[in-house]
C-alpha positions as CSV (number, residue, x, y, z in Angstrom):
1,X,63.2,119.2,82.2
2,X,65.7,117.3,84.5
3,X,65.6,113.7,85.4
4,X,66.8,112.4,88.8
5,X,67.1,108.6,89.6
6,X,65.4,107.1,92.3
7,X,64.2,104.2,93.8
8,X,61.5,103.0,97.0
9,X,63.1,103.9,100.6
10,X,63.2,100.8,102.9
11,X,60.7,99.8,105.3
12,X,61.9,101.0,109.1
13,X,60.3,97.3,110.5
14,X,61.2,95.2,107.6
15,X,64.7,96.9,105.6
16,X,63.7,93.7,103.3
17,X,60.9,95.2,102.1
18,X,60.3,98.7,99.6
19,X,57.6,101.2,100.4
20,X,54.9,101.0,97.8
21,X,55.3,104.6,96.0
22,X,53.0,105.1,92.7
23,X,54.0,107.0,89.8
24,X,51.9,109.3,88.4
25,X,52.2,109.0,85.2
26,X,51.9,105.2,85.0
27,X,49.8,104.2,88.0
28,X,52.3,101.6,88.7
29,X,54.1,101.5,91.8
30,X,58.1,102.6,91.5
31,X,60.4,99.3,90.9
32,X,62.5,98.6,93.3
33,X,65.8,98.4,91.6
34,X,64.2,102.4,91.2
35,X,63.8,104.2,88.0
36,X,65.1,107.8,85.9
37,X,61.8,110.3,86.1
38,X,61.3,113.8,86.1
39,X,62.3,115.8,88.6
40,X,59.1,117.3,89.0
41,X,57.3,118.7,92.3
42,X,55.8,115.1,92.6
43,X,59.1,113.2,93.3
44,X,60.9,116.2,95.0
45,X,58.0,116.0,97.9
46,X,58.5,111.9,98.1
47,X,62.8,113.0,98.3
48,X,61.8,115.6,100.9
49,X,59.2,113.0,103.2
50,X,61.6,110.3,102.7
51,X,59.8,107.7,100.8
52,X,62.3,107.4,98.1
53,X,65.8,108.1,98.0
54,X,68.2,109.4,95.0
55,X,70.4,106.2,93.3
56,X,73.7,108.0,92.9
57,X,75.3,107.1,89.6
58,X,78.1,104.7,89.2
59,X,80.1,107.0,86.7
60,X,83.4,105.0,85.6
61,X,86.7,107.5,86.5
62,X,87.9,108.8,83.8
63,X,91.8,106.8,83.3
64,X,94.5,108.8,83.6
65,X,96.8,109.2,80.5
C-alpha cells in the first residue's frame, strides 16, 4: 500500500499549537514534526477535513552534468 507523509494542521486561535490527531494503529497522538503512514481511508478523511496536512518532500535536484 502507499505511504503519504503528514503531520498535525495548526490551531486557527493559537498557530503555536498542533491539533491533537490519534493514530489508529498506535493510540498515540501524530508528532508534530508529522510522520510516513499509510495512505489509508483513515488519514485521507483527516487530509480531506483539514486536520493534518501532507509534508512535501525535500528531494535534493538532481546536479546537472
Amino acid at each position: 500500500m502507499d505511504t503519504i507523509h503528514i503531520k498535525p494542521a495548526r490551531w486557527a486561535e493559537d498557530p503555536s499549537k498542533c491539533l491533537y490527531v490519534p493514530d489508529p494503529v498506535t493510540g498515540r497522538p501524530l508528532p508534530e514534526e508529522g510522520a510516513v503512514v499509510e495512505s489509508s481511508r483513515y488519514w485521507r478523511r483527516r487530509l480531506a477535513s483539514a486536520e493534518v496536512v501532507l509534508v512535501e518532500s525535500k528531494a535534493k535536484p538532481e546536479k546537472e552534468i
